[in-house]
C-alpha positions in Angstrom: 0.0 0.0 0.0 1.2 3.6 -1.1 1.5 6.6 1.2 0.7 10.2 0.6 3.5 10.9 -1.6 3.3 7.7 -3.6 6.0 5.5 -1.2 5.6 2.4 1.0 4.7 3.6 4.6 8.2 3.3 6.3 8.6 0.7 9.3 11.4 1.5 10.7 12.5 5.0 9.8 16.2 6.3 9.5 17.2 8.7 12.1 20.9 10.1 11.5 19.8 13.3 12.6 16.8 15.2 14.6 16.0 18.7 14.8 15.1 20.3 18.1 13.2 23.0 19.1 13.4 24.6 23.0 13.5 27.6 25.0 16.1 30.3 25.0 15.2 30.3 28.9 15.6 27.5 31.5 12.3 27.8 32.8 11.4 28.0 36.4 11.5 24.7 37.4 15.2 22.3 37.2 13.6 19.5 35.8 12.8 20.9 32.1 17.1 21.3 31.7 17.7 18.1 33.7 15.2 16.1 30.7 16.9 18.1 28.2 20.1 17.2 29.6 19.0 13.4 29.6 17.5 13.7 26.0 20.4 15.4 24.5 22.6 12.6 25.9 20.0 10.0 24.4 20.5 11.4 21.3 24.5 11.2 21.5 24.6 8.2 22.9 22.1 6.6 20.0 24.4 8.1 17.4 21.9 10.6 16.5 22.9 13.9 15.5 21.1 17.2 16.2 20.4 21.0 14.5 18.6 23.1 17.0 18.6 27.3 16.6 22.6 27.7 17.4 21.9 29.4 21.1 24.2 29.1 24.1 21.2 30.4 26.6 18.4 28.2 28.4 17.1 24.7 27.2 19.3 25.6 23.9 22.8 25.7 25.0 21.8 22.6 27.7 20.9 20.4 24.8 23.9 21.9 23.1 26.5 21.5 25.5 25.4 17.5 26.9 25.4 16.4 23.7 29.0 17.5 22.7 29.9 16.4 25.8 28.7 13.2 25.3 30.7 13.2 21.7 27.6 14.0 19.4 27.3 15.6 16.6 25.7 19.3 16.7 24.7 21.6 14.1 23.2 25.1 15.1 21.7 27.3 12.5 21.0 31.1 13.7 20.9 34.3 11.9 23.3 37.5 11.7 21.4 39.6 13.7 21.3 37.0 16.6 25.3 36.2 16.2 25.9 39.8 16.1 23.2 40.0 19.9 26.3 37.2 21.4 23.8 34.7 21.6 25.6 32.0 19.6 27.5 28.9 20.6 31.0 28.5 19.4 31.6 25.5 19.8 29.0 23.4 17.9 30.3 20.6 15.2 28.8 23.3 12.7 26.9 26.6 12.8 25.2 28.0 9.9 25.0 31.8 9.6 21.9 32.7 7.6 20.3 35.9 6.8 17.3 36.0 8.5 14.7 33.6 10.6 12.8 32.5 7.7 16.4 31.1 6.1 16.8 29.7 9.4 13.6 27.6 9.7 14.2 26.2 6.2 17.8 25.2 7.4 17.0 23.2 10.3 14.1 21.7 8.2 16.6 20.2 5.7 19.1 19.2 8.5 16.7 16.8 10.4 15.0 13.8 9.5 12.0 14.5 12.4 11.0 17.5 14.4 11.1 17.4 17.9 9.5 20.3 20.5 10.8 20.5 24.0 9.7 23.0 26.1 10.0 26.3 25.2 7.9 30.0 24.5 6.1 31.5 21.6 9.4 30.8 19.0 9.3 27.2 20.0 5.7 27.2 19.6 5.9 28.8 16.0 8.4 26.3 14.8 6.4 23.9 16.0 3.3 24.6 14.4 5.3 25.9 11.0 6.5 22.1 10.9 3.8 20.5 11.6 1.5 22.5 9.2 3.6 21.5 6.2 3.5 17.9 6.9 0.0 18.3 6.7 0.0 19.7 3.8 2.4 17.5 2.5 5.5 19.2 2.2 7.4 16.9 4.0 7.2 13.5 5.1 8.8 13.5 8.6 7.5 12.7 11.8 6.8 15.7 14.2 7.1 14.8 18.0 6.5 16.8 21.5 9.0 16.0 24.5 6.6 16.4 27.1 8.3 17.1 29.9 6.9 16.8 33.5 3.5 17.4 31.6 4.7 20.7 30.1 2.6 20.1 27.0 -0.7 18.6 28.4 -2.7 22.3 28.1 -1.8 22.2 24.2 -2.8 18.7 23.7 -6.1 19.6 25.4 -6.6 22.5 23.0 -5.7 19.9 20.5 -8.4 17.7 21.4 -10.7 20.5 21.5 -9.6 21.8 17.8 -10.2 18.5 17.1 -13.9 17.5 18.4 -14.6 21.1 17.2 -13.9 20.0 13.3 -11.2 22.2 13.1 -8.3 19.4 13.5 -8.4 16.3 11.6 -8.7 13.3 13.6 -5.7 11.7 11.2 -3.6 14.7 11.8 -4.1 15.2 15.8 -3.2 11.0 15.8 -0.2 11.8 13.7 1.6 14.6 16.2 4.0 11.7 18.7 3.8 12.5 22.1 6.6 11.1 24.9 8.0 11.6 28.0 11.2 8.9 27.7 13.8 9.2 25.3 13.8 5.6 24.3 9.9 6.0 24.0 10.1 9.3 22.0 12.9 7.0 19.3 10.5 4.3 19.0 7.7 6.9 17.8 9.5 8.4 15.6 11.1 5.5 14.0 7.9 3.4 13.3 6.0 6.6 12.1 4.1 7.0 8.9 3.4 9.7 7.3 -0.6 10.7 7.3 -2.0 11.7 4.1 -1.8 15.4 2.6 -4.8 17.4 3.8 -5.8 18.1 0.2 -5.9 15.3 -2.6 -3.4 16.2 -5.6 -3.8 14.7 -9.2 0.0 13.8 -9.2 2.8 14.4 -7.5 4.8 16.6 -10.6 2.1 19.0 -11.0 2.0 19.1 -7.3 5.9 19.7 -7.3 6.1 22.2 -10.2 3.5 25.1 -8.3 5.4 24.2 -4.9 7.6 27.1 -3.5 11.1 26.1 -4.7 12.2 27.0 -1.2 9.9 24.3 0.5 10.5 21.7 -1.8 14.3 21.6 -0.5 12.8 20.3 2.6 11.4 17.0 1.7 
């Protein structure tokens, strides 16, 4: 049986690298960095790379500095403006300077093979969403995940449910967001995920593919 996009539905999905999304701030309670920390080390320690936003501060330089530490590979993608702010970390396997946030979303799209939310503000919530909107649509084929840490995500997952019974949220979509709390359980999601099928129905993929921004097809 086909997928969305014409391909078998993957079993057992490829994982050489995730991207992450977090806070800039630690957050008022020790045990968002301490699951960061122990995430980040997952990661490493699973020979997984990461690209996250390229920050030293808050959940972002945690995840950043444990998983060097623990001899992983990561690659931080931030723009001018915020290198110029002293906000960077220099000492990443690789960061990318681009020009502005939109060149930086698209980045860290390409870098991963999933999409994974820890806790974090408004930008964390807008990568999120941004992410998850084009698998919907079809964009992309890779899984989209929240960390939920110490419950951290359980009032979104409510509104969720709400969007959901209200017929605003498909029921295929809101099943398709993974949701865990472990980092073994979080790898296991995203591993056996399969992709859920575009929101609307195309009459081939190349027609499809020839009115897509350039820009956004880079990212499947």
């Amino acid at each position: 049986m086909l997928d969305a996009h014409g391909e078998q539905p993957v079993a057992d999905r490829d994982l050489s690298r995730v991207t992450l999304f977090s806070g800039s701030a630690h957050g008022n309670s020790p045990v968002y960095a301490e699951e960061t920390a122990r995430l980040a080390r997952g990661l490493a320690e699973a020979g997984i790379g990461i690209a996250y936003g390229g920050g030293r501060v808050g959940l972002m330089g945690t995840l950043a500095d444990v998983a060097l530490d623990a001899g992983g590979e990561v690659l931080g993608v931030m723009p001018q403006s915020l290198v110029d702010g002293e906000i960077a970390h220099l000492g990443l396997t690789n960061l990318d300077v681009v020009p502005d946030m939109h060149a930086r979303k698209l980045r860290m799209a390409e870098l991963g093979d999933a999409f994974v939310a820890l806790p974090g503000g408004a930008g964390t919530l807008e990568e999120l969403f941004e992410v998850w909107t084009w698998q919907q649509l079809g964009i992309h084929a890779k899984p989209v995940a929240l960390y939920d840490v110490a419950g951290y995500w359980q009032p979104l997952l409510t509104a969720l449910d709400e969007m959901t019974a209200a017929g605003f949220l498909s029921t295929q979509l809101r099943a398709s967001l993974v949701v865990a709390s472990e980092p073994e359980q979080l790898l296991s999601g995203l591993s056996s995920w399969v992709a859920p099928a575009a929101k609307w129905e195309r009459p081939d993929a190349g027609s499809t593919a020839a009115t897509e921004p350039e820009e956004r097809r880079a990212v499947r």
